[in-house]
C-alpha positions in Angstrom: -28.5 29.9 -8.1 -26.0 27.1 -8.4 -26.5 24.6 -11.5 -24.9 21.5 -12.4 -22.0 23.1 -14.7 -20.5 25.1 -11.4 -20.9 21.7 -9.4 -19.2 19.7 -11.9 -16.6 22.3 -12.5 -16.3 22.6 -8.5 -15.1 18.9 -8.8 -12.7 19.3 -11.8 -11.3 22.4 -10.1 -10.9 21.0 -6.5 -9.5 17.9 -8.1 -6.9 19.1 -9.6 -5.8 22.4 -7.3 -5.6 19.5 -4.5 -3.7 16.7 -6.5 -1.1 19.4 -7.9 -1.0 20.9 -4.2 -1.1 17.3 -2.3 1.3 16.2 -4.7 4.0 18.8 -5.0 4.1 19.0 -1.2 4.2 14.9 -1.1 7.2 14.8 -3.4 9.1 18.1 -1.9 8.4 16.5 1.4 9.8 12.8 0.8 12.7 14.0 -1.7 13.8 16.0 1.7 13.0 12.8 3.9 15.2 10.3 1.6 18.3 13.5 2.0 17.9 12.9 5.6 16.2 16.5 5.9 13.6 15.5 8.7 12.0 18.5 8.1 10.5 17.2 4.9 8.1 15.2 6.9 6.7 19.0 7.9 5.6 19.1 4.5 4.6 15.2 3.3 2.6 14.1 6.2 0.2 16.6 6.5 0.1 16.8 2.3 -3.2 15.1 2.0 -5.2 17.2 4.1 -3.8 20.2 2.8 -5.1 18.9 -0.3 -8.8 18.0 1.0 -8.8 21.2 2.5 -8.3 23.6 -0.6 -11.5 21.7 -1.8 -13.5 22.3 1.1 -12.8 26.0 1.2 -13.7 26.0 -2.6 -17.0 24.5 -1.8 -18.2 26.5 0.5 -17.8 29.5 -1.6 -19.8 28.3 -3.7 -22.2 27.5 -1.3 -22.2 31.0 0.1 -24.3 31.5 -3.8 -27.1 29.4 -2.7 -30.3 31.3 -1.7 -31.2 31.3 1.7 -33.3 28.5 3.1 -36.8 29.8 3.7 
C-alpha cells in the first residue's frame, strides 16, 4: 500500500533528481553552445524532458506497489 509519506517523498525525490539532471545538462549544453561547440545543443534542448522523464519513471515504480484494481 502506498501512503502519503512515499507520495510526498516521490515529489521531493523526482524534484530534485530532475532539476540537478535538467540543470547540469542545461548548463553543460549552453557553456558548449556559447564555445561555438554546436553539439552542446545535443545536450540543452532536450534537458527538460530528460528531466520530466526521470520523474515519470520514478512514479511508475511506485505505482507498480499499488494493489491491483478489483
Amino acid at each position: 500500500m502506498v501512503t502519503r509519506a512515499d507520495i510526498l517523498l516521490l515529489g521531493l525525490q523526482a524534484g530534485v533528481i530532475s532539476c540537478l539532471v535538467g540543470g547540469l545538462m542545461l548548463g553543460i549544453g549552453l557553456g558548449l553552445v556559447v564555445q561555438n561547440a554546436h553539439i552542446g545543443w545535443l545536450l540543452a534542448l532536450p534537458a527538460a524532458p530528460v528531466g520530466g522523464l526521470i520523474g515519470y519513471a520514478m512514479a511508475r515504480r511506485l505505482a507498480k506497489r499499488l494493489p491491483p484494481a478489483e
